[in-house]
N, C-alpha and C positions, 0 to 999 in steps of 0.2 A: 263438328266437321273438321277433318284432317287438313291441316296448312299447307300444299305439296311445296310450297318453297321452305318452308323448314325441315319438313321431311329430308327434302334433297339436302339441307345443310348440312343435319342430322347425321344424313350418312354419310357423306364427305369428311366431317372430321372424322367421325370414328374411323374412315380407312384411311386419314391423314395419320391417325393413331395407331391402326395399325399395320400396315406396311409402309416399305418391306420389309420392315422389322420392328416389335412390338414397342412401343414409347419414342420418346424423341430426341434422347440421350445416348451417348456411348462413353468409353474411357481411351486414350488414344495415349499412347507411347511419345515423346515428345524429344526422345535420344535413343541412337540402336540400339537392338540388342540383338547383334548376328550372330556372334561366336562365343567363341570363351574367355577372349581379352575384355570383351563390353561385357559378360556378367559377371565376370570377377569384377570389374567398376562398378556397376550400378546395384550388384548385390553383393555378399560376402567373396574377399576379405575386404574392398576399397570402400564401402559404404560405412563402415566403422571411422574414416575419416573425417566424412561429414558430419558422422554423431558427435566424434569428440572437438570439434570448433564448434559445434553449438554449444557444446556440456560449458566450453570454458567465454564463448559469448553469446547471447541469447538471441540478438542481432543477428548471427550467424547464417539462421534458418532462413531470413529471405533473400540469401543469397545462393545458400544448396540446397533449397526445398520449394515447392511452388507455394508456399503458404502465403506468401507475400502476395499472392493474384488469385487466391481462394476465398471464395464467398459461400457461409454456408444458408442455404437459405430455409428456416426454419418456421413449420406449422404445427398446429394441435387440429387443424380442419374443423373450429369452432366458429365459423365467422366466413367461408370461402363464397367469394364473390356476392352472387344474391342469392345461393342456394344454401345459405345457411350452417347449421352446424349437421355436416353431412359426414364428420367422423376424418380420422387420420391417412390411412388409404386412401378413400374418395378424393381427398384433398391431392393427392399426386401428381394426377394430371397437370393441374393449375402450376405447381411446384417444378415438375418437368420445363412448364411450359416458360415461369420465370428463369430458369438455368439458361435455358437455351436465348432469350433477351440480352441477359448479362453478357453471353458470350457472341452473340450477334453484334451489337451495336457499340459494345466496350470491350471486346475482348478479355471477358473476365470469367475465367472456370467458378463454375457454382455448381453445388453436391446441395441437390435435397433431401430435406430430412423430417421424414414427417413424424411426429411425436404423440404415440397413446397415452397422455397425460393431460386431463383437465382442468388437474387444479394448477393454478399461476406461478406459484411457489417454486412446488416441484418441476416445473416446467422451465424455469429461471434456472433452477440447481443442474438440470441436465443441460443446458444450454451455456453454465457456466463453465462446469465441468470440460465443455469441446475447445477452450479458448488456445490450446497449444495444436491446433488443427488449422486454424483458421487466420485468415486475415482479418475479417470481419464477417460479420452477421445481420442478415436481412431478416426481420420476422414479418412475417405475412399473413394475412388469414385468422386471428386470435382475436375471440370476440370483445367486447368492450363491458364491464371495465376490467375487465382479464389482461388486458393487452400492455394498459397503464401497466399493474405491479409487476409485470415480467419484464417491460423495458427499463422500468426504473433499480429493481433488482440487477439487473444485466449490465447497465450504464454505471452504476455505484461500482459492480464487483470485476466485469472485466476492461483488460487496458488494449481493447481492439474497436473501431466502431461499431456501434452497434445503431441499427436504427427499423424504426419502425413503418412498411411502406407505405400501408393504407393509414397511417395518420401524417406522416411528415412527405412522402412522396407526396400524396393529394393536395396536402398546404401550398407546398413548394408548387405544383404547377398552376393551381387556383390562383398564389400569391402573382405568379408572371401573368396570368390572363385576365387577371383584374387589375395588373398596374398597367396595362394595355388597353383595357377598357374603358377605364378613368382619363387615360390619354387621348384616347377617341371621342370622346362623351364631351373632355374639357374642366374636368373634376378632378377632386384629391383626396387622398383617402384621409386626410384633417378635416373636410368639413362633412364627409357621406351620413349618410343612415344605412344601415346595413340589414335585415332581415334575416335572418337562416333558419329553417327546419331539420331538424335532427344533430339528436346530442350524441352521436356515436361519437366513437375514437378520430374520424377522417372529421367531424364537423366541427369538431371540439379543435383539433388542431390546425383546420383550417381559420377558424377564429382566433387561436391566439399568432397563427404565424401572422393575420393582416393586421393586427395590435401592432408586432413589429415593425409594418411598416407604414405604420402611423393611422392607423381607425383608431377612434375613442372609444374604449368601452362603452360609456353610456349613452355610444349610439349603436350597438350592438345589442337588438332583440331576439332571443333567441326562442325557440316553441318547439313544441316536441307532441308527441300523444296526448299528453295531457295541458297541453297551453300555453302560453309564457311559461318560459323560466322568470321567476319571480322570486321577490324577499318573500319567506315564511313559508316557502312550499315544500312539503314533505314528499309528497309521492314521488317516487322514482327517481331523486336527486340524488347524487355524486360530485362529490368537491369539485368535479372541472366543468359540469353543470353548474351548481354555486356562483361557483368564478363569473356567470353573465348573467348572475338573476338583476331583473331590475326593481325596483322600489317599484309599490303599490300592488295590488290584487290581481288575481286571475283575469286574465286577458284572452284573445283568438287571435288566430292569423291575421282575421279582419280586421280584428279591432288595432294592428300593429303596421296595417304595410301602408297605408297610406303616407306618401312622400318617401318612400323609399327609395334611394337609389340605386341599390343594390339586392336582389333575392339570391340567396344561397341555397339551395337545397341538396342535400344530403341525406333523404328520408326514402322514400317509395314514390307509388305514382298517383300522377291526378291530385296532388298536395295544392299547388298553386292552379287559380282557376281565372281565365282573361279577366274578369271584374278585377281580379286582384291588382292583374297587372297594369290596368286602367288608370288605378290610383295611384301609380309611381310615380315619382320625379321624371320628367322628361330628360333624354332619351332613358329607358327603363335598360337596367343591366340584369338578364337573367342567367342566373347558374343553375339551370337543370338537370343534378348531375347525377340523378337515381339513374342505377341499371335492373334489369334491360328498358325500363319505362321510365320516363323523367316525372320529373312535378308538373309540367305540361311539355308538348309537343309544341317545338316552334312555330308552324305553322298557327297553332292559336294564339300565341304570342302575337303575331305579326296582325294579326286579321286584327287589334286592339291599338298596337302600337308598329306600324310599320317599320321605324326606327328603331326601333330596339335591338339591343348588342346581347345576344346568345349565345351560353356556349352550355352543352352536353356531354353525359360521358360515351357517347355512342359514336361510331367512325364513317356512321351514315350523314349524318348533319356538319355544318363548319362549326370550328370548333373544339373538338375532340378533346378532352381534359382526361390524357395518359396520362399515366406514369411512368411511362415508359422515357418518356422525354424529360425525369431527371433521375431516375436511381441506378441506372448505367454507367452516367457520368459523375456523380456525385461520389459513387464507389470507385472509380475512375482516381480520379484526382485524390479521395482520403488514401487508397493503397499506394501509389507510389509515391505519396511525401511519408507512409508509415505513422498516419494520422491516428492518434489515439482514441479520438472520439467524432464525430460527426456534432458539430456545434451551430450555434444561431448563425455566427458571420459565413461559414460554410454554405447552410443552407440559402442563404441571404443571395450569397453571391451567385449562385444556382438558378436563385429566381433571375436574377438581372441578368445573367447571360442567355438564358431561355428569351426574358421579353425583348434587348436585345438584338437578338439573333432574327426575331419574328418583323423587326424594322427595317431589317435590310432587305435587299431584292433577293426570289427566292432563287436557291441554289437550282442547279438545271437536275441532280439528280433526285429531288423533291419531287419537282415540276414531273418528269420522267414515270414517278411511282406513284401519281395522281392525276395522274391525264383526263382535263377534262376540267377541273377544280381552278376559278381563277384564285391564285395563293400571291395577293398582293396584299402588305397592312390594312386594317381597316375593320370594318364591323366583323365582317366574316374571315378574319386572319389575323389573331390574336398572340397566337404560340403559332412555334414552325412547328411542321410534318414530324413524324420519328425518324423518318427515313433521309431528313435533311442530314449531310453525315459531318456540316461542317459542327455538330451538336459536341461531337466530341473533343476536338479541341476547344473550340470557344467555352464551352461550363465546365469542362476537368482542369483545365486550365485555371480558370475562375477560383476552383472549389482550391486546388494545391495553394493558386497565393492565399487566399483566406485562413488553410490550418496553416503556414508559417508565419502568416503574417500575427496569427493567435495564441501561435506556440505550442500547438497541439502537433506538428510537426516533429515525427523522431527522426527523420530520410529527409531535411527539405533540400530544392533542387537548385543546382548553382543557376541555370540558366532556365529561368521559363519560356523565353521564345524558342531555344531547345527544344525545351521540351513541347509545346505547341506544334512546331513542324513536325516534331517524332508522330505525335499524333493524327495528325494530319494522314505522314505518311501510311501510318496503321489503317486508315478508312481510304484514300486516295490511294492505291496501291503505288500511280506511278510516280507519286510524290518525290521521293527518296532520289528515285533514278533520275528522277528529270531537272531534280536542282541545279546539277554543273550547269546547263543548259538554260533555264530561267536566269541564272546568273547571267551570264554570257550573255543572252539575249537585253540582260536590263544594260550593256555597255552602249548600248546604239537604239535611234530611235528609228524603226522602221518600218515601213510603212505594206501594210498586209491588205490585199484586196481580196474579197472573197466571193466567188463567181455565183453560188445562188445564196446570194444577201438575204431572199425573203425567208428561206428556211426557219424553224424556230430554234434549232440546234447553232444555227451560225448567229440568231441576234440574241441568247444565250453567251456565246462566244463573245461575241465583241463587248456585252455589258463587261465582262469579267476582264478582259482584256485590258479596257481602261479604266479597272479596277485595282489590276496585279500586275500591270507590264505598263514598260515605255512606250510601247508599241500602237500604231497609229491603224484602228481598222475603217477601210474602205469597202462597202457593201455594193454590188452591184441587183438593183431589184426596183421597183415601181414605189416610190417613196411613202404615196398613203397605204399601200401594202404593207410597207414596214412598219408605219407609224401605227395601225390597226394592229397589228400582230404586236407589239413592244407595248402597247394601252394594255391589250387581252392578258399578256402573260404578264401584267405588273411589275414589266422594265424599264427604270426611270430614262434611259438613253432614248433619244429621238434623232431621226434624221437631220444632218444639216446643223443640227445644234451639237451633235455631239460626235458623230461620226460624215464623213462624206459619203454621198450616194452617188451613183453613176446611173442615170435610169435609160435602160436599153430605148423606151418609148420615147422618148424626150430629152436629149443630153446635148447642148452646146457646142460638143466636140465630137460629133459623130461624122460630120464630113472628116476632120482629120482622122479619127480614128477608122473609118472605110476606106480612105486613100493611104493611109498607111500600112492597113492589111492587104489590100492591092497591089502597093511596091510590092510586100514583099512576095506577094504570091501571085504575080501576074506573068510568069514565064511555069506556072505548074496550072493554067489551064482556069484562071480564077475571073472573071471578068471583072467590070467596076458595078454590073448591077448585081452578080454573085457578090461580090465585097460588099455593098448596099445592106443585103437580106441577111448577110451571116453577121454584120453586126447590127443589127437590128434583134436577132434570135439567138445567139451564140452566147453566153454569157464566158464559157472557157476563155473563147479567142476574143472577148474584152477587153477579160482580163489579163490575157496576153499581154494583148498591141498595148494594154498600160503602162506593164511594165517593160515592154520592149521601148515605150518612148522615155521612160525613165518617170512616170507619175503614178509608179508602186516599185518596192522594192523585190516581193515576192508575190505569188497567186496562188491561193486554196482553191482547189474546185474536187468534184468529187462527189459531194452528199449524193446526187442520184445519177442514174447513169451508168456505164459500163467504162472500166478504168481503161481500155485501149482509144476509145471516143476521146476522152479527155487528153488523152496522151498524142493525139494525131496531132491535135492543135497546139497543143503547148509545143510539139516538136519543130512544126510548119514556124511555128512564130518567133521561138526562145531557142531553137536550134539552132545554130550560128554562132560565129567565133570561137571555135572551137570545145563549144558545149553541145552535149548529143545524151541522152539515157543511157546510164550504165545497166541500171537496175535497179527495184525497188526492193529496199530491206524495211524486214517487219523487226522490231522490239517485243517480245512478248515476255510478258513478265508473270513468271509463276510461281508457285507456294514458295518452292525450292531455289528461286533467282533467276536471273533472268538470262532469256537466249533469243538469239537473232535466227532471225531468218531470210533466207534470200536467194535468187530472184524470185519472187512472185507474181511477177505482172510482165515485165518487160519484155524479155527475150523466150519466146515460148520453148523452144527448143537453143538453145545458146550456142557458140562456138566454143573453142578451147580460150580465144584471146576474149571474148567477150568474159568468161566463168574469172578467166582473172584479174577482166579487170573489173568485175564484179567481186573478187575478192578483196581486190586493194581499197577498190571504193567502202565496202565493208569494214574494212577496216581503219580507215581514217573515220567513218561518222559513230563508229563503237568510241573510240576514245573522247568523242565529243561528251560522254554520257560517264566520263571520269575510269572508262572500264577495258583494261587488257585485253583485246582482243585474243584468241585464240580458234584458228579457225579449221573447219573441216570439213573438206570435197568429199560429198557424199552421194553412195549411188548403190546400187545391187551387186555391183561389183568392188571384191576389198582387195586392195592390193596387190591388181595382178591379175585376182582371181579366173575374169573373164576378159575374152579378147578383145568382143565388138562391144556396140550399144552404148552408150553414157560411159562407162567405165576407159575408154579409149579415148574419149572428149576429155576425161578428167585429167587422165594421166597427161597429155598434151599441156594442159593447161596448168599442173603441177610442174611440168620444163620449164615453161614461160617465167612462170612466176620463180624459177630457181635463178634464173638467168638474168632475172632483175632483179635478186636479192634483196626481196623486201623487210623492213624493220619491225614484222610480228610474227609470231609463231603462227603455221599452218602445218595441215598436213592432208593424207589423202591417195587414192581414193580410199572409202571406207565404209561400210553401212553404218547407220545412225547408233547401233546400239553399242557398236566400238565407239564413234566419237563422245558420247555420253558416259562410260565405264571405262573409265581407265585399266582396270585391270583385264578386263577380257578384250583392251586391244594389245597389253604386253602382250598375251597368252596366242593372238595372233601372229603379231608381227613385233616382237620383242625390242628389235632395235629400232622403231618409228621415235620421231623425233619430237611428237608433242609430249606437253609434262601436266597432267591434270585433265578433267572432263573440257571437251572444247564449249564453247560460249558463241559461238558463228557456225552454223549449218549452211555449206555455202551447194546449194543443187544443179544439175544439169538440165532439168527439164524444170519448166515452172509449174507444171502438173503437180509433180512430185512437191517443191517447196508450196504450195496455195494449199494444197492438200494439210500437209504437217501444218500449217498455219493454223487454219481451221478449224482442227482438228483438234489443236491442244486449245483455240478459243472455246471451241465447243463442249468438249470432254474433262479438260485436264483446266479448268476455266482460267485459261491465261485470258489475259488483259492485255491488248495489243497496245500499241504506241508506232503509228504509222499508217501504212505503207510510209517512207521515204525515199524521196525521186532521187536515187544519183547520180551525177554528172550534171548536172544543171546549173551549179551553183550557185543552189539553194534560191534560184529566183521562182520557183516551181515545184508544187506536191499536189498530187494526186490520192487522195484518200476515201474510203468507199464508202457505199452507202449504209452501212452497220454502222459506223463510224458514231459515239457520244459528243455532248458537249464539253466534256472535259477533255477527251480526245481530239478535237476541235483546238482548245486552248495548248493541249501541247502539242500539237501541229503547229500554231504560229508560236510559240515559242521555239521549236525549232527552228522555221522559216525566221524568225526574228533572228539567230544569230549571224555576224558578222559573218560574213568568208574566210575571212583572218584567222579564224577559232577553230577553222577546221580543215582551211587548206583547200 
């Protein structure tokens, strides 16, 4: 009988494969080629340049070639996945599907290459032969022991790394979710018993990487088809079999797992059976890592031993033992120190960043891409998610100091916290941009209240907060709300201990806070028992009257809700002394760098003095972000063009701003595709007085700006960094409900800088 939920999957990938275009690969251009000046560079006569500083240093090449971030990832399709040896072609898919990994999670180009050759030899000599192509070499997929004389041929003859995924990727993350396990359990891998089924390449190397980090051989029993590995045994032995035979005669699983601490499986399914697991050392540790079937299914694990610490290769169960979560990064870190080879401290250090990484609290964009999953250390949270992105810096990182620190290093790096942040910024997009600003903000300690505290995006936020900043978060929310929600998501912060709460139900200071929104609102129509109710339910106008009485220094609000709601109040309350909403400017940051935008909320329809002084304000919080403003009054009308409509506002507003002579480049009016193209605004208006594409779209209608917002979040997938409120001075932002947790963090990073910073 037909499965219809495989059926459905069935054909999901396959139209995952095949539209809207066949495979899951492309080749992308990475510098122009418009005319005839860029092909004379990039092709004859200029590229004869490049060849001859290679010819006279060999180095040369990972500086004019991409070979230095090329991985070539190599099969014979003897061994792919659990489908066997299904041939070179069939194997593509799988091949495709690891390029596209590399270049997701590590931003590492990778060319598959799948290879009609079965014998190991020749399979070694064409794979040596590509060594002036490549940075290094993934082989995948190459059945066992085929796999052994190809990498070890490969590792002797070329001076690139070379490494093998399904034997040393599998080690490497078994190594971190077994030195986590051992942690949980309250063991060490000096005194265990160890068990394993199957002597393939991935079980073979999964045993000698836990050697490394301290199992004793002779407590390593290994069993296969035919029984223990043992002294005197002929049938189907191979020297890295040998390597864990134990003294005495043929033996069973049974006759071996009793006191186990540990089962490893690497075999097929239905191998281990609950009796088995019955007889383990308590808590029992099971690696059930056969795909798609394990050696059993947790579930009967559990029904045996309740306690028990499980992990699988499957991504339905906790646990998951990817790959993915170290040969991304491990290739990561060997290319840019120009690592010769992929060695033990490398890999070593790979495991320790992975387990690690899996102790700290989980990052919000993990939590985000497993919704649903509590991802807190412990039996069921062993290794982090692949999706966790801080995986990048923290194990490339790792893996770089280990080849210099081993001398396997030809590129090593002056600075690794450098280089950590570069990386960073690589997975964070707004990393980079936001550093002046994190800076800045660590000068002052200040104090951020956040109007819907219970959200899980905001208690996200504040773990991180006083994680990475000076900065003091104050949640406004019902405190066993928050302390249930920080248990669930396995956030060590708690109310009261670690952050302040304000609970709209119950707060000490809610007379003063209703008689203080009272003053100020009791001649616009507000009574004392209206002031009563709105701070009782109002979280915005809280967090107002907080920082109006001086006990915050700024207020987030925003996650739900309609951004003008939010703004009513912050105006009613923080409007005074001559602070008013200028306008709100977006950050959007994309492929190609980043551009502002603005207004998008505030002034739906603007005046001429409102646009500039939306422009000015524009331009003093670009420079907070280390970045030249350049800005441009953009409309349907260019220059003239038209009389009435926005184009009439702009121009007005283009006076203003002449007549104050302000200290940045603008210009205007213009449609967008001039302020963006420098040369088709020569070709316009020749003599305009900006120089380069502008970096500020400053709009007439907020239609118009929310629109282009959106637009390039949605399409063109900028990564916002905003709304920012201006004219407030910075005691007040307003950010919407799309809004991330990281988004969230550089929101109070920004609310956290001084006034001084920015004027």
């Amino acid at each position: 009988m037909t499965d219809p939920t495989r059926e459905t999957l069935r054909e999901a990938a396959l139209l995952y494969h095949a539209e809207p275009k066949p495979g899951k690969l492309e080749i992308r251009a990475t510098k122009p080629l418009a005319n005839g000046r860029d092909l004379a560079r990039a092709y004859s006569p200029g590229v004869a340049e490049a060849c001859l500083e290679i010819v006279k240093d060999e180095t040369a090449a990972s500086r004019y070639t991409a070979r230095a971030n090329l991985v070539a990832g190599v099969s014979n399709g003897t061994a792919v996945l659990g489908l066997g040896d299904i041939g070179a072609l069939a194997s593509k898919p799988v091949m495709e599907g690891k390029a596209v990994l590399f270049k997701t999670f590590a931003g590492i180009d990778c060319f598959d290459i799948e290879v009609n050759e079965p014998d190991p030899e020749k399979l070694a000599e064409i794979i040596c032969a590509l060594e002036p192509t490549f940075g290094a070499v993934n082989l995948e997929d190459i059945k066992s022991p085929d796999c052994f004389i190809v990498e070890q041929i490969c590792r002797a003859r070329m001076n690139i790394p070379v490494f093998h995924d399904d034997q040393h990727g599998t080690a490497i993350v078994v190594g971190a979710a077994a030195t986590n396990a051992l942690r949980v359990a309250g063991k060490s891998f000096e005194d265990i018993k160890l068990v394993s089924t199957g002597g393939g390449a991935a079980g073979i190397a999964c045993l000698n990487m836990l050697l490394k980090l301290g199992l004793k051989r002779e407590n390593v029993w290994l069993v296969d088809l035919h029984g223990l590995v043992h002294e005197g045994r002929e049938v189907d032995m191979t020297p890295q079999k040998a390597a864990f035979a134990q003294p005495g005669g043929p033996a069973t699983l049974d006759d071996v797992i009793e006191g186990a601490d540990i089962f490893l499986g690497l075999s097929g399914p239905d191998v281990l059976k609950p009796h088995h697991v019955a007889r383990m050392s308590d808590p029992p540790i099971v690696f059930a890592l056969a795909n798609p079937m394990p050696e059993i299914l947790p579930d009967a694990v559990r029904e045996v031993a309740p306690d028990a610490i499980i992990a699988t290769g499957r991504s339905d169960f906790p646990n998951q033992v990817n790959n993915v979560l170290c040969f991304p990064f491990i290739f990561r870190g060997a290319l840019d120190v120009g690592a010769t080879e992929i060695n033990d401290a490398m890999q070593i250090a790979c495991i320790e960043g992975i387990a690690e990484l899996a102790r700290q609290t989980t990052s919000a964009e993990a939590a985000a891409a497993y919704q649903g999953e509590k991802l807190t250390f412990g039996r069921d949270y062993l290794i982090p998610k692949p999706f966790d992105p801080r995986l990048s810096g923290v194990v490339s990182t790792a893996v770089a100091k280990a080849a210099m620190e081993t001398g396997v290093a030809v590129r090593p790096l002056e600075d690794l916290d450098a280089y950590r942040r570069r990386l960073d910024a690589s997975v964070y997009r707004s990393a980079l941009l936001m550093r002046p600003v994190f800076e800045a903000a660590a000068t002052a300690r200040r104090r951020i209240v956040f109007a819907e505290g219970e959200d899980e995006r905001v208690l996200r936020t504040a773990q991180a907060i006083l994680e990475e900043t000076t900065e003091t978060p104050i949640l406004i929310g019902r405190p066993e709300v928050i302390d249930r929600r920080c248990e669930r998501m396995g956030l060590e912060i708690r109310p009261d201990r670690d952050f302040e709460i304000v609970n709209p139900e119950n707060d000490p200071r809610y007379r003063d806070y209703w008689e203080t929104y009272h003053g100020i609102m009791c001649r616009s129509g507000v009574t004392p028992d209206l002031a009563r109710a709105i701070m009782r339910t109002n979280t915005t106008a809280i967090g107002a009257v907080m920082v109006h009485r001086e006990e915050a220094d700024s207020l987030i609000c925003g996650t739900f809700g309609e951004y003008r709601w939010h703004l009513n109040y912050v105006s009613q309350v923080l409007g005074r002394g001559g602070l008013r909403p200028h306008g709100a400017l977006s950050l959007m940051i994309l492929e190609d760098g980043p551009l502002f935008i603005s207004d998008t909320h505030v002034h739906a329809e603007p005046t001429p003095a409102q646009i500039a002084e939306t422009a000015i304000g524009a331009a003093r919080h670009v420079r907070r972000f280390g970045i030249e403003p350049n800005i441009a009054l953009c409309a349907q009308s260019q220059f003239g063009s038209m009389t009435d409509g926005s184009g009439a506002r702009l121009r007005e507003a283009m006076a203003l701003l002449d007549a104050e002579a302000p200290d940045f480049s603008y210009e205007g009016e213009m449609n967008i595709d001039a302020a963006l193209d420098p040369e088709l605004r020569a070709r316009v208006f020749p003599g305009n007085r900006m120089k380069g594409a502008a970096n500020v779209l400053v709009f007439a209608h907020a239609d118009a700006a929310s629109g282009v917002r959106n637009i390039l979040k949605m399409r063109a997938k900028g990564l916002e960094v905003g709304p920012i409120l201006m004219g407030m001075g910075n005691r007040a932002h307003i950010v919407t409900p799309s809004i991330t947790a990281r988004g969230l963090l550089n929101m109070a990073a920004i609310a956290g800088t001084p006034v001084a910073h920015y004027g």
